[in-house]
Short mmCIF file of the C-alpha atoms (twelve columns), coordinates in Angstrom:
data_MODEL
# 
_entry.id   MODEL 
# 
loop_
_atom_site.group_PDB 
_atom_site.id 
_atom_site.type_symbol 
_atom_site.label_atom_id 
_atom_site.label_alt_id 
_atom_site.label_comp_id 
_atom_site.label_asym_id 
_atom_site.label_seq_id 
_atom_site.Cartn_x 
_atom_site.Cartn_y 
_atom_site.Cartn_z 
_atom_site.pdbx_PDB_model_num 
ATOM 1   C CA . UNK A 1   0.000   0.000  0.000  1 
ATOM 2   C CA . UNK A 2   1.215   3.396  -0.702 1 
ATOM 3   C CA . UNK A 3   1.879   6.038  1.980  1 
ATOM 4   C CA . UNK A 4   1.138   9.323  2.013  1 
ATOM 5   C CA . UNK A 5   4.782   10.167 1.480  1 
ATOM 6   C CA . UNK A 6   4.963   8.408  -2.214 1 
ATOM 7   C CA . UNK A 7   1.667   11.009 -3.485 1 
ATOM 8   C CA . UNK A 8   2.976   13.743 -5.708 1 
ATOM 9   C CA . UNK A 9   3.353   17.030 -3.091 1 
ATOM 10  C CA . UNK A 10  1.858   20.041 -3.890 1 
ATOM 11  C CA . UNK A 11  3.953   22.909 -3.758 1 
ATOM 12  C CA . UNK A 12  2.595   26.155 -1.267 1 
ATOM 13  C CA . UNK A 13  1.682   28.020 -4.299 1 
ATOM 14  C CA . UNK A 14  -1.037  25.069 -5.331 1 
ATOM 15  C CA . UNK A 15  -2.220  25.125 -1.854 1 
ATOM 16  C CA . UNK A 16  -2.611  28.951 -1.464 1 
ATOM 17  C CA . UNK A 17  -4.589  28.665 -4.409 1 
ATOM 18  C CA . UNK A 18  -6.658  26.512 -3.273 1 
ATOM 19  C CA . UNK A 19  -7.003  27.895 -0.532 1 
ATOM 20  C CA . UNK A 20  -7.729  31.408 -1.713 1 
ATOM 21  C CA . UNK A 21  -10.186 29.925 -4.405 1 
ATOM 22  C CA . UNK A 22  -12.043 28.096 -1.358 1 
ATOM 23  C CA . UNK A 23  -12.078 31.570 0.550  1 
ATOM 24  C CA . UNK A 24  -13.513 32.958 -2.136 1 
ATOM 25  C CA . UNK A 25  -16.514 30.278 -2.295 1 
ATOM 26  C CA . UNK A 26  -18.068 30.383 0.993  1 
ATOM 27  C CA . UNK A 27  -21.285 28.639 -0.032 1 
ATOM 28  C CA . UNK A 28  -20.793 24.689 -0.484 1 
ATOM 29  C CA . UNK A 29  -22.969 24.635 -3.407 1 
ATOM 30  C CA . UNK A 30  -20.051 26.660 -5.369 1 
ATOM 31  C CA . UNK A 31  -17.652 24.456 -4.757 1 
ATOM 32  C CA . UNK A 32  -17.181 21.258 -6.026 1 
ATOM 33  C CA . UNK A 33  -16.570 17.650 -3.894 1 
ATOM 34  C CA . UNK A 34  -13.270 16.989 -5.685 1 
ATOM 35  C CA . UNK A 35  -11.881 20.892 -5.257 1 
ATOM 36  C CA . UNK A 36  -13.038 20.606 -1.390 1 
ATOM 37  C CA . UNK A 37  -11.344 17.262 -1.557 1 
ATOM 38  C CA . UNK A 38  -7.947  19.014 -3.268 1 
ATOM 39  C CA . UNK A 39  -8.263  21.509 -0.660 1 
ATOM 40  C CA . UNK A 40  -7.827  19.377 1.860  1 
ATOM 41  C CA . UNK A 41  -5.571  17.007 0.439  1 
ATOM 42  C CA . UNK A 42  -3.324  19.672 0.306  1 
ATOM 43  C CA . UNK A 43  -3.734  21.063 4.265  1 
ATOM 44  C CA . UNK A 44  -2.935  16.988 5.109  1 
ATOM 45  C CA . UNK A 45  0.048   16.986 2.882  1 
ATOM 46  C CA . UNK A 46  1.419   20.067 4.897  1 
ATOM 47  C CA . UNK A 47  0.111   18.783 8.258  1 
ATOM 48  C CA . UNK A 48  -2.192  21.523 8.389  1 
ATOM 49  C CA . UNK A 49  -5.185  19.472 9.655  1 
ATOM 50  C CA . UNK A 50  -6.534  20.246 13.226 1 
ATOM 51  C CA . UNK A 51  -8.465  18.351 15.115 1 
ATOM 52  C CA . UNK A 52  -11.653 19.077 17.381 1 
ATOM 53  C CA . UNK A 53  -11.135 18.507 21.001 1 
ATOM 54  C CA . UNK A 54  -13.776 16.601 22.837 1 
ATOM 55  C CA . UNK A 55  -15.841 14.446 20.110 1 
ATOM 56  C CA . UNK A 56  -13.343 14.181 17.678 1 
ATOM 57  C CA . UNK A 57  -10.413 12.974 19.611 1 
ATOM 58  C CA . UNK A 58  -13.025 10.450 21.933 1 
ATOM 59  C CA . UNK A 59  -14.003 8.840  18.622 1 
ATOM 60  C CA . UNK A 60  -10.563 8.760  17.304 1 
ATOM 61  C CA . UNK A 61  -9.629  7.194  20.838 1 
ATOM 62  C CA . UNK A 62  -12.985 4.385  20.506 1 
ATOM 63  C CA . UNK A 63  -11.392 3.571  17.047 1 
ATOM 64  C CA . UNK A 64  -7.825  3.386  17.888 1 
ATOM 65  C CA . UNK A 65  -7.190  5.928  15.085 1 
ATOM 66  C CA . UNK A 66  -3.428  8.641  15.135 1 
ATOM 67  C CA . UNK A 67  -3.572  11.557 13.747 1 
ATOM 68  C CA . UNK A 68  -1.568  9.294  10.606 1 
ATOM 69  C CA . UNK A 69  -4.236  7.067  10.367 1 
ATOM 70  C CA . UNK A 70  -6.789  10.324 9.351  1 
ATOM 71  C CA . UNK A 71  -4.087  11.855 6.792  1 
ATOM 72  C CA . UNK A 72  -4.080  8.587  5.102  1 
ATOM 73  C CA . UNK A 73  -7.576  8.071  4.770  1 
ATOM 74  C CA . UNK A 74  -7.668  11.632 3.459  1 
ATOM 75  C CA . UNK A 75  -5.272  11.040 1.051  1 
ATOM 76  C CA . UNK A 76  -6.202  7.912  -0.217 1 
ATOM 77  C CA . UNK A 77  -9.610  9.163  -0.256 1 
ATOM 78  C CA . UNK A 78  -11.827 7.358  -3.507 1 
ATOM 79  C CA . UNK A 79  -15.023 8.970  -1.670 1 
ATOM 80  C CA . UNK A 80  -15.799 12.881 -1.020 1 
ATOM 81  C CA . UNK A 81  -19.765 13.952 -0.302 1 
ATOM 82  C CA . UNK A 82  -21.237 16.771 1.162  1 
ATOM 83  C CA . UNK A 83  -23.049 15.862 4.995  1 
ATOM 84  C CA . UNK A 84  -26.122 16.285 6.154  1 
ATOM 85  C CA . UNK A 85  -24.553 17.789 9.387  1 
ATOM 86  C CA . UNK A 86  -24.242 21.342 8.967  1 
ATOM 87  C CA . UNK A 87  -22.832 23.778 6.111  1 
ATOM 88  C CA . UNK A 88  -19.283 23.289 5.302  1 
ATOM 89  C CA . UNK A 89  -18.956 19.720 6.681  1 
ATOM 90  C CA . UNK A 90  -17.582 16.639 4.222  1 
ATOM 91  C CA . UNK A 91  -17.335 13.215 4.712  1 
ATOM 92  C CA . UNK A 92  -14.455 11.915 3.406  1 
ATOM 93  C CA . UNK A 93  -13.945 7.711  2.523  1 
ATOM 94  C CA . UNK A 94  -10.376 6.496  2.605  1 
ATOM 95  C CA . UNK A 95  -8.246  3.796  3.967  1 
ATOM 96  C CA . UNK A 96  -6.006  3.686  7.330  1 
ATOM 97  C CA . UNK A 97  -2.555  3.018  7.368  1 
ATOM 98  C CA . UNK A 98  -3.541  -0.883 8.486  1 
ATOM 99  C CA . UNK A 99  -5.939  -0.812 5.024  1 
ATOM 100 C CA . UNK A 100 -8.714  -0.500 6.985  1 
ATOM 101 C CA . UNK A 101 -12.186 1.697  5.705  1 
ATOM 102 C CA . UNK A 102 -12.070 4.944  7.308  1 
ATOM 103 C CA . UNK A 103 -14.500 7.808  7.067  1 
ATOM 104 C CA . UNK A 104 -13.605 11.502 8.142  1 
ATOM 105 C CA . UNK A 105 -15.781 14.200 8.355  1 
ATOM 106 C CA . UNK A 106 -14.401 17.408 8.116  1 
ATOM 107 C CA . UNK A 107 -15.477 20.571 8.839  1 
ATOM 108 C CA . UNK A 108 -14.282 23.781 6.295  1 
ATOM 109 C CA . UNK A 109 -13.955 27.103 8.559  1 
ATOM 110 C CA . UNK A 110 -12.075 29.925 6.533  1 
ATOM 111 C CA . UNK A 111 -8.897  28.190 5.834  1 
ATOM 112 C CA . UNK A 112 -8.519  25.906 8.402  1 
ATOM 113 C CA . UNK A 113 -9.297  22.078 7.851  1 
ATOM 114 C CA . UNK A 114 -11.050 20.489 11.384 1 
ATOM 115 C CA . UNK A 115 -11.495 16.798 11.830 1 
ATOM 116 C CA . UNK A 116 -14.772 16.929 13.653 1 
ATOM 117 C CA . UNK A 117 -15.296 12.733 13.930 1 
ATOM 118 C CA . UNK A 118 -14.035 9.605  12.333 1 
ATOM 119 C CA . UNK A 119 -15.850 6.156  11.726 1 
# 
């Protein structure tokens, strides 16, 4: 299985892009599923993904999951859809570092990336 080291990395200038184009969208319905899912591709590749305190990290904790097992789902990601759960949030389908299914939802505020749960 490939780890996230062996993806292609983005330079800063693709991810201020992004980041300014996502700044510049604040409604979900402008932006795409795969441009939210470059977006935050490209905050995991530079370790820019925070995570929520309370709910977040007790889930992570229930599922045994690091803060490496949620980049890795995120960028192996094959699965990116909008939630039900409030403006802003995606769930995100990838695979652990062990393989295993992994779903992330993350939550889009300005241009930070939070990890609000995992299952």
């Amino acid at each position: 299985m490939a780890s996230w080291s062996s993806w292609p990395q983005l330079s800063i200038q693709h991810v201020v892009d992004a980041l300014a184009f996502y700044a510049s969208h604040r409604h979900t319905s402008l932006v795409t599923p795969s441009e939210v899912l470059v977006f935050v591709q490209g905050a995991a590749r530079l370790r820019q993904i925070r995570i929520a305190l309370g709910h977040a990290t007790a889930r992570m904790s229930e599922r045994s999951a690091q803060l490496e097992d949620i980049r890795e789902a995120i960028l192996t990601a094959n699965n990116i859809t909008s939630s039900d759960d409030g403006p802003d949030r995606w769930v995100i389908s990838g695979r652990d570092l062990d393989g295993d299914a992994l779903k992330v939802v993350v939550k889009l505020s300005g241009n930070t990336t939070w990890v609000v749960t995992v299952f």
